[in-house]
Structures are given as C-alpha cells and as structure tokens.
N, C-alpha and C positions, 0 to 999 in steps of 0.2 A: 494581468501581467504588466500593462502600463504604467499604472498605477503603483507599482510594486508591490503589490499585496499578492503573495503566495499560495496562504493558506484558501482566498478564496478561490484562486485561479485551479488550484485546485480539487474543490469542491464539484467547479465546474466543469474539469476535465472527467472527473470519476462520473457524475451525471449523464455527460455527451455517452460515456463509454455503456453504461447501464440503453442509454435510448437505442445503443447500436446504430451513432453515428459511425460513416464510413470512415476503417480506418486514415485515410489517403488524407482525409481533414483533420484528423486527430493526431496525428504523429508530429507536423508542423509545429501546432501550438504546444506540446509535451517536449519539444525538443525548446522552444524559448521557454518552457516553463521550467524546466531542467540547469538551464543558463540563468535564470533567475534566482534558482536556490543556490546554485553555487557563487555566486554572485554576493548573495544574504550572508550564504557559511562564511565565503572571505572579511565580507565587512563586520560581521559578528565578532571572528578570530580580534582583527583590529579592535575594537571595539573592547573586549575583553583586553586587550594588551593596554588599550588607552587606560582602564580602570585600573590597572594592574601598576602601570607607572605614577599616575595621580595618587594613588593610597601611599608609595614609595617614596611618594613629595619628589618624584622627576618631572616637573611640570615641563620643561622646554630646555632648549640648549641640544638639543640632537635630536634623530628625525624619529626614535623610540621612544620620547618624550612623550609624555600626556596630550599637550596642545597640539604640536605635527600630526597626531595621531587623529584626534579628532578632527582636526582641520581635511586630512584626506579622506576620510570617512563622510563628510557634511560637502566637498566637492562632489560624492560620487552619489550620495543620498541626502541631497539638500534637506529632506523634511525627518530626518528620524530623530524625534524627537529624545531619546533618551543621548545621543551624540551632543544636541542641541544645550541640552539639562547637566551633561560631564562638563563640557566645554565651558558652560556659565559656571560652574563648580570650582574649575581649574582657574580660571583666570579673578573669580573672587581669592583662591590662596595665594595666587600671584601679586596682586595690587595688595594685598595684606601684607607680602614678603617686600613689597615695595616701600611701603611706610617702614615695617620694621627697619629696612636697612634705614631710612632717612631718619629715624630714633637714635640710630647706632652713628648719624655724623657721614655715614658713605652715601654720599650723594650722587658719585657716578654709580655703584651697583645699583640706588633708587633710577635713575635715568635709562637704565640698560633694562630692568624690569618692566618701568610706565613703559615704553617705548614698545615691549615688546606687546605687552598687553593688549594697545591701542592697533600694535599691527593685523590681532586676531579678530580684535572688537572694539572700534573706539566707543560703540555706543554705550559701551558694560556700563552696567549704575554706580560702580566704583571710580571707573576713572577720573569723574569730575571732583571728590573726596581726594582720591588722591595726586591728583594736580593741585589742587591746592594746596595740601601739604607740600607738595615737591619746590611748589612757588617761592612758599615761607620759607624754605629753609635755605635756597638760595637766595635772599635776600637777606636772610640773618646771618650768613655766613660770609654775604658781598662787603655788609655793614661791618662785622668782626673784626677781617682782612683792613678795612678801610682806617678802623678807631687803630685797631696794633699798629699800622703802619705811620696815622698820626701820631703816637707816642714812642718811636722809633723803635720801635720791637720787628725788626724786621724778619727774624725767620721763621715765626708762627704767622706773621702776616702773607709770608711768600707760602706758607702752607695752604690758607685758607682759598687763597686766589689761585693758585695750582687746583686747590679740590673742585673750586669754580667752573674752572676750563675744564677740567676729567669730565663734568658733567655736560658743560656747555661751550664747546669749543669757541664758538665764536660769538662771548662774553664780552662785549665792549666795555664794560667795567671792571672785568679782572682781568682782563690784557693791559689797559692801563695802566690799573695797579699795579702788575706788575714788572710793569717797565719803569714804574716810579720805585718801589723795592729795589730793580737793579741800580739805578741812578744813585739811590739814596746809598747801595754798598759801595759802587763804586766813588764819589764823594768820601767817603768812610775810608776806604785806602788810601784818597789822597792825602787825608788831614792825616792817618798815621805815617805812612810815607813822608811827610813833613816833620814829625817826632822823631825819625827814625826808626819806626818800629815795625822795620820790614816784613818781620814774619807774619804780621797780621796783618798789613795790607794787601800783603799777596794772597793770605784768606779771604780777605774780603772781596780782595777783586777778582780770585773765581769763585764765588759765590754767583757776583754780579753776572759773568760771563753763562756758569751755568745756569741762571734763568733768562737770561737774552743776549747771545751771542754775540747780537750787532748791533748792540744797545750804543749808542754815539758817545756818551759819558766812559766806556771802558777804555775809549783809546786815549781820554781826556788824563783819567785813573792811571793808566799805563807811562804817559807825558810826566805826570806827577811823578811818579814811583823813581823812573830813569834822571829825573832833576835832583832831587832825592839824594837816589845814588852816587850822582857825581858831587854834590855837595859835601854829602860825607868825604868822598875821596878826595876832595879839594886838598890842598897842604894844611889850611887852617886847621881841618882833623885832627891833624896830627902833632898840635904844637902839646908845649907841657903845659900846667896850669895854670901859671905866673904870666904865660907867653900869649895862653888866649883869654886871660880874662886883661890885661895889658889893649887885645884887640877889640876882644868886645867893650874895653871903655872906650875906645875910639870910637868904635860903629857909636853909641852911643851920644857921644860928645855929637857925630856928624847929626844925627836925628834934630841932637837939640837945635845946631848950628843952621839945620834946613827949616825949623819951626820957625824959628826967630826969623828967618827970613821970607816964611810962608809960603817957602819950595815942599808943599807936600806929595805932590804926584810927580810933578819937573820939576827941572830937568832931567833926563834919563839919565841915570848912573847916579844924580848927585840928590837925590831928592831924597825926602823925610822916608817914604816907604820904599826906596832901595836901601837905603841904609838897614829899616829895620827890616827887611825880610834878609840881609845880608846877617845880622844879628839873630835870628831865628833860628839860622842855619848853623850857627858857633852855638846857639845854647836855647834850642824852642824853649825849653821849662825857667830860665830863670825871671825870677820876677821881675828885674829890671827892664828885659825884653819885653815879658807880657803887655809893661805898664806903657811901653812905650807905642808897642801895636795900639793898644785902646786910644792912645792919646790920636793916633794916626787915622785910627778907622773912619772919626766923622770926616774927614777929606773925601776920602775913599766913597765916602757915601754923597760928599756933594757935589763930587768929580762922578757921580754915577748920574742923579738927578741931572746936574746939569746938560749934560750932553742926552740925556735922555729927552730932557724937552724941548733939545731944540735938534732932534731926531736924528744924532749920529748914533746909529745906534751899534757900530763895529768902534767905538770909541767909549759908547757905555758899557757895553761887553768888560772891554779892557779896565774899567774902574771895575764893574763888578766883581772879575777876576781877583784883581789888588783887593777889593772888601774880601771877597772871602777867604783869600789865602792869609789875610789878619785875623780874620774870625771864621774859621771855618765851621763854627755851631752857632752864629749870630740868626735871633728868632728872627730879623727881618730880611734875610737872605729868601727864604720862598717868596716871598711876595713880590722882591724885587726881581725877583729872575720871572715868576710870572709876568709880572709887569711888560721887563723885556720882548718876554714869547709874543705878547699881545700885541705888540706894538710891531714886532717884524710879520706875528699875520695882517695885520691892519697896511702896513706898507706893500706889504707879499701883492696884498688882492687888488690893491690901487693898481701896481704894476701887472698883476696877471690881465685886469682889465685893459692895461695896453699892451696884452701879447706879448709880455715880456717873461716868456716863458721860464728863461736860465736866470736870472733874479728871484722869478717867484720859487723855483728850487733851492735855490740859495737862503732864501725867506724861511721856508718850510724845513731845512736842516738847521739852520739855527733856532728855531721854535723846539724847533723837538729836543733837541741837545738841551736848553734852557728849561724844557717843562714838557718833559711828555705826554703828562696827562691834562695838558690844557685842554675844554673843552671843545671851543671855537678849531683846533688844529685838525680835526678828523675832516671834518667839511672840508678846511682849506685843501687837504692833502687829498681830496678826492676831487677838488676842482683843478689843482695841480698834475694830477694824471691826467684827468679828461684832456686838459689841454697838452700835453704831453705827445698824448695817442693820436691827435689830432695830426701833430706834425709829420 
C-alpha cells in the first residue's frame, strides 16, 4: 500500500484472510487498501481525461487541458509512469506547435508556448531545438525592423519591433527602435507641416504618438505643425500672385544682399536664412527658394560645427535646427544630431560626476530628443536616476 501497488496489497490481504489472521488486524489495512483504489480509480478517471484532451490537441490553456492534467496527476503520483510517457508526449506537440507558429512569423504565440513548455519541463529534449529557433528568429526580425527603418520604411519597421516586444517585452533593441520610428514620424510631420501639407502631418504625427506617447520629438512635431499654421495664416497667404511673387523677389533680393555681406545665420531678423525660411513659407516648392536654401545650408552646417567644437552646445542645437529646417531629408543630419547627443552625454557625465544632478537631467533630455537610440544614453540615463534616487 506504500508503495502504491494495489494489486499486490492485495494479494496479500486475501492471503492474511485465507491464514485466519484476526479480523481486528485485517479490517485496518483493508480500509487503507480501499482508499488506495479509490485513490487509483480517481487518478486513472484523470488520466484517461488527460489522454482524451491530448488526441483533441488541447494540450494547455485551461485546467481540462492535457498538461494541467498530467501535471496534477504526477503531484499526486510522482512515479506513474504512463503520466510521466503522456506528459513527455504533450509537451513534444507543444514545442512542435512552437516552431510552427515561429514558421508562421508569430513570434509572441512561439514565446507563450516555449514559455509555457519550460514551465512543465524545462529539461524536455525539445526545448534547447526550440530555443534556438526562437533566438534566430528574433534576431532576424530585430535585423528586418532595423534595415526597414534604415531605408525609411517606417511602418513595416514599426511592425516588426512591435512583434519584438509582443515577444519580448523588455527588448532593448526594439524599444529603441522604436522610439527612433516615432522620431523619424514625427520629423516627417514637421517637414510636411513645412509644405503645407497638413493632413499628412497630422498622420504622421499620430502615428508617431501612437507608438510612443511621450516620445520628446512629438511636442518638437506639434511646435512645427502650429508654426506652420500660423504661417499660412500670415497675410502673405493671402496676397494675389503678382503681389507674392513681387514679395518673394524681395525675400529673395534680401538672401542675396545677406550673402554678399556674409550675414548667413545674423543678425536675427536680417540674416541670409531668416530671409529664406521667410521665403519657404510664401512658396516651399519653388525653385528659386530651393536654390537659395542649398546655397545657405553650408552656413548652417559650419554655424553647427563651429559651436559644436568649441562646446556650446544649446547654440549648436540652434544651427542644427536652421540645417534642418533647409534640408529636412539632408543624409548628414543623423550623424550630426548623433554627434550632438554624444557630446551632451559626454558633458552630462563630467557634470553628474560633480553632483550636478539638474544639468545632467538636462544633458540626458537633450540626448534623447537628439537620438534616442544612442547607444552610450541607456547607461547615462541609469546613472542619471541612481543619482536622482539618492537625493
């Protein structure tokens, strides 16, 4: 009866009974032998329900399930081995149904499967097969997300980094991602917002919002859109076409009149790029304007440099700003705005090491505003709380 074996306990009861052991000894062990087979019947019933749901392919997910089933049946009779033999049964169609979905692209139903697999048995002979598939695939899907988003394809990019996190909530590379996705939409509202082309910046920038709410670039995006708007509604708007193209030879004439004099960023009001972003706003698309942006941008770019090296860097900002509202798709704008980020963690951590806590916050919002996905910003933003917490 210890042992669980019935049939021999048994044996041994009908035995005693035959020797004409005293009943008084024999009713005791006949009444645990009785609780034993009822005991059997129960886990048997289970046992049969377990097999009954596995042929059904209800391997888990409710407590009628194949696995729960087994699983309570192997608490209450650790060694019966045909429990033991289902169990190994079930959890090999499982990690099969796991790969399957990872074939299929669904890499959170693969992760809700491994996952649950590992919880019944991490030792099964499967699991390490199918973690390794589960690896590969989020890695070819991190890489995917990554190429789409460097060839601005953004909303298969935000796809793939979404399916990332369904999997793996707390993905430091597609969290990244995609807070560099909303950046990159919201950027995207602002250059149309700059066109005039309100109804799609206001797509883009909840797009932006629907992947990160309080992504720092949105209220940049939003700044854009309301400049925008009042521009439009300036009077220039509304002149006839004799009256603004009359103004925009003016703006024009001033650009030249500020080149000649190699006022390209100042004075404020009268400089080469107030002029033309003044003229951008009468006419972004005509060529005259374009040509005259381009002519302006390398200022813009050495008014960035400059001040960049010799560490003003809320004064590099403001070139950088001027470079891209000329060239809102200019290839060297990522680099110089990483540039930036690096340079305010690099000051940030000087400063954090002198306790200067409300600076290195300051450091650490303009970093991230400038390039989210810098690598060096996670560290800083984590030495940034610590000392934070401290105060």
């Amino acid at each position: 009866i210890a042992a669980g074996d019935a049939a021999a306990a048994q044996r041994a009861l009908t035995l005693a009974g035959a020797l004409e052991v005293p009943q008084a000894q024999i009713a005791p062990v006949a009444l645990r032998l009785r609780q034993l087979q009822a005991r059997r019947a129960g886990l048997d019933a289970l046992f049969a329900q377990a097999v009954s749901a596995q042929q059904q392919g209800r391997l888990d997910g409710s407590p009628d399930s194949a696995l729960p089933l087994y699983q309570r049946i192997l608490t209450l009779a650790p060694d019966r081995t045909d429990a033991l033999e289902g169990r190994e049964d079930a959890l090999t169609d499982l990690l099969a149904q796991a790969r399957q979905a990872l074939a299929r692209d669904a890499l959170a139903d693969a992760a809700v499967l491994l996952a649950a697999a590992k919880r019944y048995d991490a030792g099964h002979a499967d699991v390490p097969l199918t973690e390794g598939h589960y690896h590969r695939a989020l890695e070819q899907r991190r890489q995917r997300a990554q190429g789409l988003l460097r060839r601005g394809r953004l909303a298969p990019a935000a796809r793939d980094f979404t399916a990332v996190l369904a999997a793996e909530p707390a993905d430091v590379v597609a969290q990244r991602g995609l807070e560099q996705v909303a950046d990159e939409y919201a950027a995207q509202a602002g250059r149309q917002a700059a066109d005039f082309q309100f109804d799609a910046a206001l797509q883009s920038l909840q797009e932006a919002k629907t992947l990160l709410p309080g992504a720092a670039a949105i209220a940049q995006a939003e700044q854009a859109i309301a400049r925008a708007r009042d521009a439009q509604r300036s009077p220039e708007t509304g002149l006839s076409r004799s009256a603004r193209e009359r103004r925009l030879r003016a703006l024009l004439q001033r650009v030249a009149a500020a080149e000649a004099q190699q006022q390209w960023m100042t004075p404020p009001g009268a400089s080469a790029y107030d002029a033309v972003r003044a003229a951008q706003a009468l006419a972004p698309r005509d060529p005259r304007v374009l040509q005259a942006a381009a002519r302006v941008v390398p200022a813009s770019q050495r008014c960035f440099e400059d001040e960049l090296r010799n560490n003003r860097l809320r004064a590099a900002r403001g070139c950088l700003d001027a470079w891209q509202a000329l060239t809102p798709n200019g290839d060297a704008l990522a680099g110089a705005r990483r540039r930036l980020a690096q340079r305010w963690v690099a000051v940030g951590s000087e400063r954090l090491g002198q306790e200067d806590a409300a600076f290195a916050r300051r450091a650490q919002d303009e970093a991230h505003q400038l390039d989210p996905g810098l690598p060096e910003l996670a560290e800083f933003t984590r030495r940034v709380k610590a000392m934070t917490e401290q105060r």
